[in-house]
N, C-alpha and C positions, 0 to 999 in steps of 0.2 A: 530352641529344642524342637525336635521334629515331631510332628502327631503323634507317631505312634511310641514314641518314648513317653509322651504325656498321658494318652491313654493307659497306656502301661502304670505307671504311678499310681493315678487319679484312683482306680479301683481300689488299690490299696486305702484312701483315704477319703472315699465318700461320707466317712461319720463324722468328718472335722471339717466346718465350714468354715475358716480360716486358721491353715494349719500355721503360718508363720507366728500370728498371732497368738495361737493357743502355746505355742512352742515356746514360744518369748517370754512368756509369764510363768513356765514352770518357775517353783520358786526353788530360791538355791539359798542354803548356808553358808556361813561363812568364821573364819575364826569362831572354833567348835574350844572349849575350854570347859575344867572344870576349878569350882572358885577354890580357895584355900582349907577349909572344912571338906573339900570333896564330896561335898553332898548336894551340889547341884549343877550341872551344865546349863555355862551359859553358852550365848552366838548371837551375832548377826544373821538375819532371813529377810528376804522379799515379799514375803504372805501376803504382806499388805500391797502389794506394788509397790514400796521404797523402802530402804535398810531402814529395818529399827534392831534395838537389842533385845533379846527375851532369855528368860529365866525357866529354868526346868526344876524343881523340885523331885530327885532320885526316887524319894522316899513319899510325898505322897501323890505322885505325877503332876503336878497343880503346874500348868503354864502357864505364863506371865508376858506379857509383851509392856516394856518398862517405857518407852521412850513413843513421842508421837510427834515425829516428823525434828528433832536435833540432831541425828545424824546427818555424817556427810550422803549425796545422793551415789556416790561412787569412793566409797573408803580404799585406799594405800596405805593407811595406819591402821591398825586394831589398836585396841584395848589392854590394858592390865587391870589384875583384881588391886585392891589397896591387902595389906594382912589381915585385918579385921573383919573383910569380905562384908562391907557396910559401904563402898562406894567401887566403882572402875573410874579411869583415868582413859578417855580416848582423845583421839585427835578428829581434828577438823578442817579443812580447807575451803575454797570457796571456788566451786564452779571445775575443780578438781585442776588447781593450780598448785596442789601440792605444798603450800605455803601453809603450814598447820600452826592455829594455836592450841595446848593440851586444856581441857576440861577434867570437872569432875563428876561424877552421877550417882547420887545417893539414890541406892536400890530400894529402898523404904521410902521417903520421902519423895524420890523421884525430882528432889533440887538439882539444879547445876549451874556449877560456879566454875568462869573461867579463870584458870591459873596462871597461863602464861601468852603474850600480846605481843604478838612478834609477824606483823604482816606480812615480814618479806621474807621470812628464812622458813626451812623446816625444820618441824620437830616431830620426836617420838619417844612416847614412852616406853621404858622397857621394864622397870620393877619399883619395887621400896622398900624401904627398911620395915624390918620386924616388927621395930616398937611404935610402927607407925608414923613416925616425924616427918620423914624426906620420901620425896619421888627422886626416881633416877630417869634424867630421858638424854639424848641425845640430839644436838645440835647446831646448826650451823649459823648462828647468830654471831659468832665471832670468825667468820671465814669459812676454814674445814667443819666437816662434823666429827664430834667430840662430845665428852660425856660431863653431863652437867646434876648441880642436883640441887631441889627445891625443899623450902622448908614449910610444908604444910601449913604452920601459924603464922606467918606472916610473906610468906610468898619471896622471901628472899632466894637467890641464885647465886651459887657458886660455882665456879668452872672449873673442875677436877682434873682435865685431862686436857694440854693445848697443845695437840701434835701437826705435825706438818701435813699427815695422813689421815684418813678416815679411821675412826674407832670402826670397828665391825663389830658382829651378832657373837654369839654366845654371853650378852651382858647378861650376869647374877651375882644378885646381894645375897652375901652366905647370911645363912637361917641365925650363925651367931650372932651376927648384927659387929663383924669384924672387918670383912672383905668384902671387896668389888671385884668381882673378875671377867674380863672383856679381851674380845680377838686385836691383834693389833700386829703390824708387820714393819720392825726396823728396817729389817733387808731392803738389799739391792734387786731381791728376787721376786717380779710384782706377783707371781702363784703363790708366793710366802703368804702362811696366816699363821700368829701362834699365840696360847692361851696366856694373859697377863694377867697380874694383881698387883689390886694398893688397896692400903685404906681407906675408909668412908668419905674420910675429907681429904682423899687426894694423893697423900703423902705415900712414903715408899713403895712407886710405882718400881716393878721389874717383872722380867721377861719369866713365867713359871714352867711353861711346855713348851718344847719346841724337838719335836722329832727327830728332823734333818733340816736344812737351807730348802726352800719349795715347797714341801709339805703344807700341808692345811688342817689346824686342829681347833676346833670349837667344845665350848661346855654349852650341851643341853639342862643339863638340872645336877641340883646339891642335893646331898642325903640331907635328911630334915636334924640330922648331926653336926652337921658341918663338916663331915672327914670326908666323904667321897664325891667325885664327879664324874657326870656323867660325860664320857669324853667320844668323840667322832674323830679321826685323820685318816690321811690319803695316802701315808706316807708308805702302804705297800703297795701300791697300786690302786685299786677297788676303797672305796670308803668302807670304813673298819668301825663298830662301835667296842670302847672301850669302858675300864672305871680307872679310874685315877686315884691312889691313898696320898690325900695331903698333907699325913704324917711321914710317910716314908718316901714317897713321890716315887712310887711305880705305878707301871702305866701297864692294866693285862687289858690283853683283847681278847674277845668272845665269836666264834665262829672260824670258818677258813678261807676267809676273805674271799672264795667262791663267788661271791654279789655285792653290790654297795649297799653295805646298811648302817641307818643312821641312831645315835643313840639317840632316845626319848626321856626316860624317867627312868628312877631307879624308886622301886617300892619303898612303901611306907617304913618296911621293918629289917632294906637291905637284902634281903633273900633274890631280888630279882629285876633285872636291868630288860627296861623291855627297850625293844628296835624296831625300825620298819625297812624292811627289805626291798631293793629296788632292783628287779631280772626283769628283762623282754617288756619294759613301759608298763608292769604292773606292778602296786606295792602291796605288801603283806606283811602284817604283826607277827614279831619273832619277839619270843619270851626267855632271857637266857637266865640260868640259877647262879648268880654272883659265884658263891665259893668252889663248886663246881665245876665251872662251866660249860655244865651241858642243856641243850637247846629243848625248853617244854615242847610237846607236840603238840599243837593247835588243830581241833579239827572242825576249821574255818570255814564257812559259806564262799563262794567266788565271789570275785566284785575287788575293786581299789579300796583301801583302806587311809584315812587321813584321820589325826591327830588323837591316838588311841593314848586312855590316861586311865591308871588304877584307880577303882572307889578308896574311899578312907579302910576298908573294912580288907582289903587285896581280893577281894573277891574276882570281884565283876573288872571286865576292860569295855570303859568307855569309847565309842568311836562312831566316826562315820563313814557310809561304805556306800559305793554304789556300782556301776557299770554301766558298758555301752551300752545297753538295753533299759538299764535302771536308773531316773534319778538319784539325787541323795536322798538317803536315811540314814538315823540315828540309832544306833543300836545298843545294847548291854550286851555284854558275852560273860557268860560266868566259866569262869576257868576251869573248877569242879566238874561241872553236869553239861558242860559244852553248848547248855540252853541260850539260847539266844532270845530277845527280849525286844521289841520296837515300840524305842521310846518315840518317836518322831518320826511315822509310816513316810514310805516316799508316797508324794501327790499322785501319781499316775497308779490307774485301774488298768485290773489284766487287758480288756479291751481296748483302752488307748496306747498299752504297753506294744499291743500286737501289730502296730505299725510300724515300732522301730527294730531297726537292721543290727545287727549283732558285728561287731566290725573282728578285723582277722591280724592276726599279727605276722606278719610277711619280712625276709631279708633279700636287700640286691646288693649284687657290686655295682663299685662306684668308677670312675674310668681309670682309677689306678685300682683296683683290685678289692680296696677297703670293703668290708660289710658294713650293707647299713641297714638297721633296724625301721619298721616303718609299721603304720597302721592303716588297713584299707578297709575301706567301706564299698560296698558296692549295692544298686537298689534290689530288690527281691522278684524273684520270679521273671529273671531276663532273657527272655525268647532267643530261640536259634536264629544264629545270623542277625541281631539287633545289635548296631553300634552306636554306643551310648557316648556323651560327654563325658571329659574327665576333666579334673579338681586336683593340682597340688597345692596343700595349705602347709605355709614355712612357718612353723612357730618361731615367739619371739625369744628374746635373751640376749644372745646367742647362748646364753650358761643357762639354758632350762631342758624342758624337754616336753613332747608329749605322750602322753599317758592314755591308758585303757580307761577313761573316763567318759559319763556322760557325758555328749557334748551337743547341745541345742541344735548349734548350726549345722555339724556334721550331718544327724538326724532329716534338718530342712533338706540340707541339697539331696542327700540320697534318696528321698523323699520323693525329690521330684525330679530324677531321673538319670545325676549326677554320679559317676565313680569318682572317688576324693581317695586322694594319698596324702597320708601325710607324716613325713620322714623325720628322724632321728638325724640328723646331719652331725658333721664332724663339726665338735665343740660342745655340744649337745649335752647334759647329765646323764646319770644313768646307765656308761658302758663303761666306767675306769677312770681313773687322772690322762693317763696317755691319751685314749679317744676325746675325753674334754679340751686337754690343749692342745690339738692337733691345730686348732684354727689358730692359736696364738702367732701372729701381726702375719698372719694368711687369711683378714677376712674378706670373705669378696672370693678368692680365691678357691683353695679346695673343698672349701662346702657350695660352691655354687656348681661343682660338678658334680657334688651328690645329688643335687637338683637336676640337674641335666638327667644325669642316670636313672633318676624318679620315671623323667620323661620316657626313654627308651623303656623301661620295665611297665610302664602302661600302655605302651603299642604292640608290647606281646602280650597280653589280654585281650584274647578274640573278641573281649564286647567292645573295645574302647576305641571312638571314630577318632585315628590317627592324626585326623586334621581337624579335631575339634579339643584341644588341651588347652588350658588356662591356669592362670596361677594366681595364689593371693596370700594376703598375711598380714599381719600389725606390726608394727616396731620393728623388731629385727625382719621380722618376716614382711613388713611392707619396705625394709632395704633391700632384702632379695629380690622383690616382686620388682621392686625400679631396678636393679643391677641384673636381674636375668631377661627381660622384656630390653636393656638398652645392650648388654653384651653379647645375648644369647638370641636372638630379635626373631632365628625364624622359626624356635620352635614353638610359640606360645598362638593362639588365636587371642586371646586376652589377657589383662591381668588389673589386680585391684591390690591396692598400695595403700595400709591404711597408715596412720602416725608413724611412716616411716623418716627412713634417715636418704638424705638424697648429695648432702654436701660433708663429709665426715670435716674439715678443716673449721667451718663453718659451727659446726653444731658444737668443737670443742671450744670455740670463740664465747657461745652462749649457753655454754655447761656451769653447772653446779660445781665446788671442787671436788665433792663426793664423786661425784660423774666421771669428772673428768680425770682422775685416777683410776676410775674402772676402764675407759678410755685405752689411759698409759698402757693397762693391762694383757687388752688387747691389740693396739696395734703398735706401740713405745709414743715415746712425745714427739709429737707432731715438728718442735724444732731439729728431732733427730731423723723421722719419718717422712721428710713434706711427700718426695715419693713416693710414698705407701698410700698415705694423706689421701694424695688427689689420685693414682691409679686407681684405689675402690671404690671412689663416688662418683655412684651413678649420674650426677650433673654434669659429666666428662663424658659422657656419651648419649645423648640424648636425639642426635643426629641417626640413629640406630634404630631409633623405636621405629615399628610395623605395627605394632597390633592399637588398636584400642586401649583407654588405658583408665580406672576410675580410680581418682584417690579422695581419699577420704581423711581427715585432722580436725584436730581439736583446736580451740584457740586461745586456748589455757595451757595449753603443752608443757611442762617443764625441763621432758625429756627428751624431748625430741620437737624441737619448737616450731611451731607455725611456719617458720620463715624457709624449714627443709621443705615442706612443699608448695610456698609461695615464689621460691626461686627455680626450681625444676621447671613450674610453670611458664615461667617469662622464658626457661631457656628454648620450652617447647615453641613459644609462639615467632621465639628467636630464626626457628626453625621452621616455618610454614602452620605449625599447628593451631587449629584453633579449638572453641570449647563447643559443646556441640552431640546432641543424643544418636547423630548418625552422620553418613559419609567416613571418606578417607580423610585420615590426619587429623582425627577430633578425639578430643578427652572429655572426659566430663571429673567435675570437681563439686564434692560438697565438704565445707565447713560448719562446726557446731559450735557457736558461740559461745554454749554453756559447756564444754568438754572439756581435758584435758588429755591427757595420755589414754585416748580410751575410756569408755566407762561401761563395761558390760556386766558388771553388779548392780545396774538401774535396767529396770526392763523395758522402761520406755526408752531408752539408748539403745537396747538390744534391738528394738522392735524398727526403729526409725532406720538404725545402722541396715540391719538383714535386706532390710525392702530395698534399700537402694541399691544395694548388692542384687539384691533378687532381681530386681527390674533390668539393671544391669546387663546381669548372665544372661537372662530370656532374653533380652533386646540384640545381644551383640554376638552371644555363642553360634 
């Protein structure tokens, strides 16, 4: 970075003597829930420097932090309440290998007693029965993942569901204590998902919703009846939230499909299906009136909105919200008097707030024409004629997206001097079904030139020094970072590749089947694909790379396993490369022996990860 971009920063941040540091430890929530009485929010938080669980009491604010040091250091599973709301049910792994046994944790007592000993497979919980008896989880203990269920008194397992496919999400136990209902796809059609049921113990399994062939429908929640659900599909286009009558099995939808919004809950008393709306990488609580269908007005503070749920009483909507300027906090919104309430203040003073950059929400085309959505950041107060660094960060998924959210690292680099983009690319959530599977067995392909296009749209930004652009990402976004730095080779001065994917043939060798069907999804089976296969992995060009290159993996990996970037490496030195903080033709390589896919829900992971990045960018930009 050149002096005068650092001088530039620096003023900004002479009150924080280590600002990566101080950044790293904001504390973050996580799996925000309220129990079965709805009178108390629990979650996961950092407060402490590592996940524990804590308890909010609604009613007389009393927090609680339950747990001291048994959670996992970097959770993939959350928690379930039991119905009694006398214990949760999490999972746990080791060293974030993903390999979970389920526990129990009695909220009073603070006992916990392991359930299920299953070292090599995962699991998760997802519900229980009403009268208590049975957990329901999910897992891979017999091959595929498949839905299982435990008998509370004496820990017997019966395997309810043994499909050749992965059960998917929308699992819930109706409140009568009759039905199981779970996502699940016969079809030939891997976009297919549709809503199924069977009984407790397994039996008269059959197919209950199913839209069209392709479509995708899940249940977020049951009326505390048991007659209605809350139902989500894709099948006009845009995610649509619906209810579903299990007596007559119509299916009404709410809204005009204008946005993708997801259904949530449906209130205590039926009057009200609320949803979270997803336009331009922001999300927002929509309240619709069940027999009416017309949409409550919210008149909502700004900020992203995550896992909004009614009190017992329909008053209040619980939730957590935050933005680019704002950590998280926990708020009440009462629906009535529009008062808003903070239960759980974010960390950060207006004076530490006054550092951070407000980021922008921008569209380019792409080299065929497509729009792509994208969020920039840029540092404050950037002099005439000052050409700054630029930053595209590829999120991972490829089926995710990113969001008008706080974001730690975002904040660092812009911080110190850095313009960052970082794009919505095709496959991406959040623009349609069409925009989603655009990349369907194009990966590699036409989102790697919305990435390109990123690039040209930050060389017409007068700050941005043209020959100073870098790229990075995790997972999916650190398979971009190796496939744009080996295919793309002149446009980048660097790039940082964290648990990425480097050999797609390879990683479906040492997949999960759950995986490995998401896989299918993406690019078909590899016996039918090999040339698909090996064209998108990046180990097939690595005779290309120019720039500098840091990668960084776990060695716990499940997802993307160690060996994706222990073979990339051999192929580089195959190739003159060696390892090395400077010169031509050097990478540098760090491994975390305690990691797995990631762990940036541990802040000393955050902290360790950032610097090396940090050090990195300064050393090589």
């Amino acid at each position: 970075m050149n002096k005068k971009t650092f001088q530039h920063t620096v003023s900004n941040l002479s009150m924080l003597e280590n600002l990566l540091e101080k950044l790293s430890r904001i504390p973050q929530f996580s799996f925000v829930k309220l129990n079965n009485s709805k009178d108390k929010v629990s979650f996961y938080w950092d407060k402490t420097g590592r996940i524990e669980f804590y308890l909010l009491d609604l009613k007389t604010k009393k927090l609680q932090q339950i747990t001291e040091g048994e959670l996992p250091k970097t959770p993939r599973s959350g928690y379930i309440w039991t119905k009694n709301d006398n214990e949760i049910i999490f999972a746990k792994d080791k060293d974030g290998n993903e390999k979970h046994d389920l526990f129990s944790l009695n909220i009073t007592t603070k006992e916990i007693k392991q359930l299920t000993n299953t070292p090599n497979f995962q699991e998760h919980a997802v519900d229980s029965s009403p009268d208590g008896k049975y957990l329901l989880f999910r897992s891979t203990r017999n091959g595929q993942m498949n839905l299982f269920r435990l008998e509370f008194s004496n820990k017997e397992v019966t395997e309810l569901t043994k499909f050749s496919k992965p059960v998917m999400g929308g699992i819930k136990w109706s409140p009568t204590n009759d039905f199981i209902f779970f996502g699940y796809n016969d079809s030939n059609n891997m976009q297919n998902l549709d809503v199924w049921i069977m009984r407790t113990d397994g039996s008269d399994q059959r197919k209950l919703l199913s839209q069209r062939e392709g479509s995708r429908e899940g249940v977020s929640d049951i009326s505390e009846d048991g007659k209605l659900l809350a139902i989500s599909s894709d099948y006009k286009g845009n995610i649509q939230a619906g209810i579903f009558n299990l007596k007559t099995e119509e299916l009404t939808f709410f809204g005009n499909n204008n946005y993708e919004e997801f259904a949530v809950e449906i209130s205590k008393d039926k009057k009200y299906l609320i949803a979270l709306r997803n336009y331009k990488a922001t999300i927002r609580p929509v309240i619709y009136e069940i027999d009416s269908g017309e949409e409550l007005k919210l008149n909502f503070p700004p900020g992203l909105v995550s896992g909004p749920k009614l009190t017992a009483d329909g008053k209040n909507l619980i939730l957590r919200i935050n933005s680019s300027t704002l950590p998280n906090s926990l708020i009440s919104y009462n629906l009535k008097s529009e008062e808003i309430t903070e239960l759980i203040p974010s960390p950060i003073n207006e004076l530490e707030q006054s550092i951070f950059v407000e980021d922008e929400y921008v569209e380019y085309n792409s080299t065929d024409g497509l729009t792509i959505g994208a969020i920039l950041y840029k540092p404050k107060n950037i002099q005439k004629g000052e050409k700054l660094p630029a930053l595209i960060e590829v999120h991972g998924g490829p089926t995710a997206q990113v969001l008008r959210t706080f974001s730690i690292f975002s904040q660092i680099l812009v911080n110190k001097g850095y313009v960052l983009l970082r794009p919505n690319f095709r496959g991406s959530t959040g623009y349609g079904k069409q925009f989603r599977e655009l990349n369907i067995k194009d990966i590699g392909g036409g989102d790697l030139e919305d990435i390109a296009a990123g690039v040209e749209y930050l060389k017409n930004l007068e700050y941005v020094d043209s020959n100073r652009i870098g790229i990075f990402g995790a997972s999916y976004g650190g398979y971009m970072t190796y496939l744009a730095t080996t295919k793309k080779p002149d446009l980048w001065k660097l790039g940082v590749a964290s648990v990425g994917i480097t050999d797609w043939g390879l990683l479906y060798k040492e997949s999960m089947p759950h995986f490995k069907y998401y896989m299918h999804s993406l690019l078909g089976k590899p016996e039918e694909e090999s040339k698909l296969y090996k064209e998108r992995s990046p180990i097939n060009y690595t005779q290309n790379l120019m720039c500098p290159l840091l990668i960084i993996h776990g060695k716990n990996d499940p997802r993307c396993p160690i060996s994706q970037a222990r073979v990339f490496i051999e192929k580089l030195k195959e190739n003159g490369w060696k390892e090395g903080k400077k010169g031509n033709k050097t990478y540098e390589y760090v491994e975390f022996d305690d990691i797995g896919h990631g762990g940036y829900s541990d802040p000393n992971f955050r902290i360790r990860t950032f610097k090396a990045m940090l050090d990195f960018l300064d050393r090589r930009m």
